[in-house]
Each structure stands twice: as C-alpha cells, then as structure tokens.
C-alpha positions as CSV (number, residue, x, y, z in Angstrom):
1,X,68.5,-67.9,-87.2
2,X,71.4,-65.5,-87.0
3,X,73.1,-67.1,-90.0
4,X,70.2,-67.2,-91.9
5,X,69.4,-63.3,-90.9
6,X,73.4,-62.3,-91.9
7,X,73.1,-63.9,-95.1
8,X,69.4,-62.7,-96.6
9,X,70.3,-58.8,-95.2
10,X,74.0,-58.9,-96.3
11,X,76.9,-59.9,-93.4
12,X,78.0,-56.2,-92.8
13,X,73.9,-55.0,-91.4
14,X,74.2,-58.4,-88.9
15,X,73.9,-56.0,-86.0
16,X,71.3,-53.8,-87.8
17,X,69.5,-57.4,-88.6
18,X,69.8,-58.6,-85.0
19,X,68.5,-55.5,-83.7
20,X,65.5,-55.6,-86.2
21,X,64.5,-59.1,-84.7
22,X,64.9,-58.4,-81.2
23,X,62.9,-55.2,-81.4
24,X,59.6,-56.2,-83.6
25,X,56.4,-56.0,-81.6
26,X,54.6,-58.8,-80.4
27,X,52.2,-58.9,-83.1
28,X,54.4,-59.4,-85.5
29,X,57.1,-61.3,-84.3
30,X,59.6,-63.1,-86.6
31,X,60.7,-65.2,-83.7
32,X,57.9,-66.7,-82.7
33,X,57.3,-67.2,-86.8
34,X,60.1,-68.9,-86.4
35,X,60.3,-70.6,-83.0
36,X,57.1,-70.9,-81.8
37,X,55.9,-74.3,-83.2
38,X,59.3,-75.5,-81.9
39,X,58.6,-74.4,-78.0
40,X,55.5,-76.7,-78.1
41,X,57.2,-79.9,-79.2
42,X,59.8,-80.7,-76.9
43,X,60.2,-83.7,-74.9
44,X,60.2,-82.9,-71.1
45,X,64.4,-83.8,-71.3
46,X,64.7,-81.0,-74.0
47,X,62.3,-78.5,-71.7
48,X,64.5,-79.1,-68.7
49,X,68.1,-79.0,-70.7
50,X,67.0,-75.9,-72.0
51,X,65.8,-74.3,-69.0
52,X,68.9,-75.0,-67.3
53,X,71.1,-73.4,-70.4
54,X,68.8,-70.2,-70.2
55,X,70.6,-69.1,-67.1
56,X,74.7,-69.4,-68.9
57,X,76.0,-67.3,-71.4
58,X,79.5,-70.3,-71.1
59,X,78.8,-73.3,-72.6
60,X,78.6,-76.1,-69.8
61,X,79.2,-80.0,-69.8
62,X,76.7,-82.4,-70.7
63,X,77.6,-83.8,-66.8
64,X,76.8,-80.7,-65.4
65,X,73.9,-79.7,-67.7
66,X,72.1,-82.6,-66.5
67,X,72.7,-82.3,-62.9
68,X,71.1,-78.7,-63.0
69,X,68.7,-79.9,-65.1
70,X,67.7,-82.6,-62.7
71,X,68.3,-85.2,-66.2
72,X,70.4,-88.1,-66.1
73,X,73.4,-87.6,-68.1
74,X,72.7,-90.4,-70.6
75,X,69.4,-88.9,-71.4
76,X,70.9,-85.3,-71.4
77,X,72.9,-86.0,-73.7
78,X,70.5,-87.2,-76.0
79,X,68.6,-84.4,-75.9
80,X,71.6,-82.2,-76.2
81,X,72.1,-84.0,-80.0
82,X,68.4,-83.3,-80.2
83,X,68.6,-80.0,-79.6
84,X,72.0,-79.4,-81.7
85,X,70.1,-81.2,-84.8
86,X,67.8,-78.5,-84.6
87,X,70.7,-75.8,-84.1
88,X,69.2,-74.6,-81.1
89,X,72.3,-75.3,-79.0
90,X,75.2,-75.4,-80.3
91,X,78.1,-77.9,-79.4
92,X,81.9,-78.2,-78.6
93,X,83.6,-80.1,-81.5
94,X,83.7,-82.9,-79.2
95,X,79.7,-82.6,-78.2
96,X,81.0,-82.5,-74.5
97,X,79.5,-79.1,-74.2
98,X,76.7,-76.9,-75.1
99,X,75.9,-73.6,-75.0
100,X,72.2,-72.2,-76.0
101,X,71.8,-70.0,-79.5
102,X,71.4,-66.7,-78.6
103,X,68.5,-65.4,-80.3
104,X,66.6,-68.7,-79.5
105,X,67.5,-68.1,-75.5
106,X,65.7,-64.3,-76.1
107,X,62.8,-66.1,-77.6
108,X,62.3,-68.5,-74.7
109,X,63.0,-65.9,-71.7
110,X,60.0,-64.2,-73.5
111,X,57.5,-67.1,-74.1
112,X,58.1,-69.1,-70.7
113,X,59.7,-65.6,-68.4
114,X,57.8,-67.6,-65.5
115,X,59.4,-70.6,-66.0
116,X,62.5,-69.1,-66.5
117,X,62.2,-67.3,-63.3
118,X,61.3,-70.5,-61.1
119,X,64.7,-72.3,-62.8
120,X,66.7,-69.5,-61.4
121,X,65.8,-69.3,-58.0
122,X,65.9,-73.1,-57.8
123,X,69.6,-73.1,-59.6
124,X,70.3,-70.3,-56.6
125,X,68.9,-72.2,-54.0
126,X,71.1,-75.5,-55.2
127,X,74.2,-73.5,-54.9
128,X,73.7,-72.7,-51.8
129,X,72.9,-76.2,-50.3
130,X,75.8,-78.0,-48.6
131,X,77.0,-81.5,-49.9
C-alpha cells in the first residue's frame, strides 16, 4: 500500500500521500477499500499473529511471535509466510522475523480497537507473570 501510494502520486508527495490516507473520513475510506475484505478472511493463526505484531513497532522472531501469540511456532510461521505473501508483514531476508506494514497496522487498530485493546493488557499481564 505505501509503495503502490509513492509510485501513482509521484515518490517526492509520499508523506503528502500517507497523510491523505490516514486522514480520509470513514465514509470514504481507501483503506478499508483496500483492506477490508482482507480482515474478514484470515485463519484464526493469522488473527492471533497479527494481533500480537499490532503492539511492536521492532520486528520480532517467529519464536517469540508465537509465544505472544499463544501459536505454536510451526504454525506461526506458516502464517507469517501467509501473511508476507500478502505483504502485510514484512520479513527479515532470512524470514526469522517479522514486523507488521504500517499502514495495514493503522487499519486494523481502527477496525478491531477492542480487540486490540484486550491483546495489550493480556501481553502486560504476561510480562508480569513470574516463570
């Protein structure tokens, strides 16, 4: 989405284009356009890897990605590839970790803000439980 936005509006208006996106009203929302059929499709794996990723700006390990996820690596990782086919995270060269596209991460903290909300405080709570 942010290539494709740098390249139609020219590469020196990115932030100009970036800004445009974020800021359209609800109405008429090029993200959702864009996005939206996306959100409904994902496998619970997907959901839960991406939930987890909402809350890092750092790309994490697939090892540790699925432990906050609550995912078993293997299956973590597949959905990583999953996701990374549909360049919505985007990968280390070595696919050993992921970080979440920007613009898609906005998109989901505004569909699913409860959701995101409820992975946060039980990411905190984890933290603070002794091994």
């Amino acid at each position: 989405m942010d290539i494709w936005a740098a390249w139609s509006w020219g590469l020196p208006h990115i932030e100009h284009t970036l800004a445009f996106l974020r800021s359209c009203p609800p109405e008429n929302d090029p993200l959702e356009f864009i996005f939206g059929d996306l959100a409904n499709d994902f496998t619970l794996d997907e959901t839960n890897v991406l939930l987890a990723l909402t809350q890092f700006t750092e790309p994490l390990l697939v090892e540790r990605i699925g432990e906050l996820a609550e995912v078993a690596i293997e299956l973590a990782e597949k959905a990583l590839r999953s996701l990374a086919n549909r360049s919505l995270v985007i990968p280390d060269l070595e696919e050993r970790a992921f970080t979440l596209m920007t613009m898609f991460g906005d998109f989901l903290r505004r569909k699913w803000p409860e959701t995101i909300t409820e992975t946060r405080s039980r990411l905190v709570r984890k933290a603070y439980i002794k091994p």
